[in-house]
C-alpha positions in Angstrom: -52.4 14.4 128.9 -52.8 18.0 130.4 -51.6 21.0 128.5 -49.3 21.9 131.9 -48.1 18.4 132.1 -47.0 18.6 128.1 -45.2 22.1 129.7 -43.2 20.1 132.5 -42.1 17.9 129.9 -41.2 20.2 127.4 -39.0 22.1 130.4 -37.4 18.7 130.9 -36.5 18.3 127.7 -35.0 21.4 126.9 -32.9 21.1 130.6 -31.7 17.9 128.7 -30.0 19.7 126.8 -28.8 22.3 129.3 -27.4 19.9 132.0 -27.6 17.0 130.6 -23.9 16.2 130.4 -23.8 17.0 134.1 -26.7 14.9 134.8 -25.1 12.0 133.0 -21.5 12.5 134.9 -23.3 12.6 138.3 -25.2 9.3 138.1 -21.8 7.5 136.4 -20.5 8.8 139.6 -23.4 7.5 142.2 -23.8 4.4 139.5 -19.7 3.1 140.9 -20.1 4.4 144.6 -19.4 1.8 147.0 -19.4 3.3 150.2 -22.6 2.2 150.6 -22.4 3.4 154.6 -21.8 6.6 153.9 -24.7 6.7 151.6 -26.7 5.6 154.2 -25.5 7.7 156.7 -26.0 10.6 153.8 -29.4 9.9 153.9 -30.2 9.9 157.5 -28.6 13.3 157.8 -30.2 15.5 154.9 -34.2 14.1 156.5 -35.4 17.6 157.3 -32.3 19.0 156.9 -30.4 20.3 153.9 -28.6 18.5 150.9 -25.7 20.8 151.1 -25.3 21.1 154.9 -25.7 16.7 154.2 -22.6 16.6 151.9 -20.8 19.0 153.7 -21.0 16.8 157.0 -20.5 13.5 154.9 -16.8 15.2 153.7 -15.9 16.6 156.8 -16.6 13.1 158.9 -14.3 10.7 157.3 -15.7 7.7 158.5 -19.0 7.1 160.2 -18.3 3.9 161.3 -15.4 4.3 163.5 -17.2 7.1 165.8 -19.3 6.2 168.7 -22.4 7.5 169.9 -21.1 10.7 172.1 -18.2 11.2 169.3 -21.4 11.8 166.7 -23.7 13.7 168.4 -20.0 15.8 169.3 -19.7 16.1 165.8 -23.0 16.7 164.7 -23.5 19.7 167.2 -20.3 21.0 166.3 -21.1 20.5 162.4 -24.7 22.6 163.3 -26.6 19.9 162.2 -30.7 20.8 163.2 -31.1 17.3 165.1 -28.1 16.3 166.2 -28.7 13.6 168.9 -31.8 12.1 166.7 -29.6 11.6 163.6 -26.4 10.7 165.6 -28.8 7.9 167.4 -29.9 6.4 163.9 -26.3 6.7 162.9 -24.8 4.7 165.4 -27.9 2.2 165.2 -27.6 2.1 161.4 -23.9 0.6 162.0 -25.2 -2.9 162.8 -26.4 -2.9 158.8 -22.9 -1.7 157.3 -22.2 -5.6 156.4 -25.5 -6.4 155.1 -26.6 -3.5 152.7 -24.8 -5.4 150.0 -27.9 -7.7 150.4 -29.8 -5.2 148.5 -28.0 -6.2 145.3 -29.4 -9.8 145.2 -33.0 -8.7 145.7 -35.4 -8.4 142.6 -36.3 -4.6 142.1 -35.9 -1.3 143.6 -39.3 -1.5 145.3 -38.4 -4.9 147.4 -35.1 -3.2 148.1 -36.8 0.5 149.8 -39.6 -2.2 151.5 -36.0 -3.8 153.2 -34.5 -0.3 154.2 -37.6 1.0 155.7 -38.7 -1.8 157.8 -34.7 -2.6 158.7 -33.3 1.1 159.1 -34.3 3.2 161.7 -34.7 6.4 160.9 -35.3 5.9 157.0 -38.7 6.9 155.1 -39.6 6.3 151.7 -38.0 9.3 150.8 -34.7 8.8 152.4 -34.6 5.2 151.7 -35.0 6.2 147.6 -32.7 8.7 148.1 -29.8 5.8 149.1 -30.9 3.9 146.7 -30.3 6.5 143.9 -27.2 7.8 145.5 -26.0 4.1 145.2 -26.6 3.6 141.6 -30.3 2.1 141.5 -32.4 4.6 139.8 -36.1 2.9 139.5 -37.9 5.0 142.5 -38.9 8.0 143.1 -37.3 10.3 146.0 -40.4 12.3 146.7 -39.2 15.8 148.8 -40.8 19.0 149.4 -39.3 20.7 146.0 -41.2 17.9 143.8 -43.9 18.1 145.6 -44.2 21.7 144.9 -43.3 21.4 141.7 -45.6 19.0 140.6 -48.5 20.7 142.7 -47.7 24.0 140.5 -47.9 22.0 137.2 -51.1 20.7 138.0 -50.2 16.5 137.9 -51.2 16.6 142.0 -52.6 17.5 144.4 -50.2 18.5 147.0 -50.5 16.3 150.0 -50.9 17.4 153.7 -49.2 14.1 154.6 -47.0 11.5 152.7 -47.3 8.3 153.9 -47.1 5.1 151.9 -50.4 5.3 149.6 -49.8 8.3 148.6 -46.0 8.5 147.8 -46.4 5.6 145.5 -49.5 7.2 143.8 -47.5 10.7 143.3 -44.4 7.9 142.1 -46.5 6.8 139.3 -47.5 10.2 138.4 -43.8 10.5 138.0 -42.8 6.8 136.4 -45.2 8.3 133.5 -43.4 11.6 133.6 -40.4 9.7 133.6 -41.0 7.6 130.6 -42.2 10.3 129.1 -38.8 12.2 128.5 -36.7 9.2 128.1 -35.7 8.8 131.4 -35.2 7.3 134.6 -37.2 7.8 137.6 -33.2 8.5 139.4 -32.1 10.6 136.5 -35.6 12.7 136.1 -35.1 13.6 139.9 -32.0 15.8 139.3 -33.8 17.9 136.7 -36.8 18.7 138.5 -34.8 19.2 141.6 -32.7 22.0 139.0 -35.6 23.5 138.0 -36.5 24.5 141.4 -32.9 24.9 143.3 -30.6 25.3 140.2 -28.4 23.1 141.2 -27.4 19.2 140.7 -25.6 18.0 143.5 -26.9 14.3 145.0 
């Protein structure tokens, strides 16, 4: 192990302490969410956009479901989301799976269940499909953004990529899985403290 990957985990360890109550609230809280549409519809949303300006459309939209295609791209311009007629579009297409995410539960791992959402949800990456997953109480992958990336490229544990696709977000997952193991935690739970260390904050 390199001496600035023993650092990261030493950080991660001490933010344990820190925010770890938090840390442990938040995921009890994703952990019994079962607006498992919303999620989804969380996820679409925040793809290069913001978390925040994500949770503040989620609160301010009630229910996805019952809007139709106009009355979310309406919305979305009105909300200043950057995309609005892409993300309303996967929206209203995403509302044909609102019955059938449950299906995810009876599947064997985390990794068949992303494998589902990206070939099945339009509009979902690896990221975004990890991200649901972990804002619906599964927390064995890895969600894989721009701050992590740049955080683990500073610590030395990669290289940072020019392009993620599928080889390479599940070799940088591993790097993580052993960083995860590491401090004692899960890939889900590890995410919110290296997302902390380079936003301050713990949101979702």
């Amino acid at each position: 192990m390199q001496n600035r990957e023993k650092e990261l985990i030493g950080e991660v360890k001490k933010l344990k302490r820190k925010i770890g109550a938090l840390v442990d609230f938040r995921v009890r809280e994703l952990k019994s969410n079962q607006n498992w549409f919303s999620e989804l519809c969380f996820c679409l949303l925040t793809a290069n956009y913001t978390a925040e300006g994500g949770i503040r459309i989620q609160k301010e939209a009630g229910d996805f479901s019952k809007m139709s295609l106009e009355e979310l791209r309406s919305f979305l311009k009105k909300c200043g989301h950057r995309f609005p007629n892409a993300r309303a579009a996967y929206i209203h297409e995403g509302k044909k799976h609102n019955g059938k995410l449950m299906c995810l539960a009876d599947m064997r791992d985390s990794h068949e269940r992303r494998e589902w959402l990206v070939k099945n949800v339009k509009g979902l990456g690896y990221k975004e499909a990890s991200h649901f997953l972990r804002n619906v109480g599964y927390m064995d992958v890895a969600i894989i953004d721009r701050h992590i990336l740049n955080l683990l490229a500073e610590y030395g544990l990669i290289k940072k990529p020019k392009n993620l696709n599928r080889t390479r977000y599940l070799e940088i997952e591993k790097a993580l899985g052993r960083l995860a193991s590491a401090t004692n935690l899960s890939q889900g739970e590890l995410d919110f403290y290296l997302w902390y260390m380079k936003t301050g904050k713990v949101l979702k």
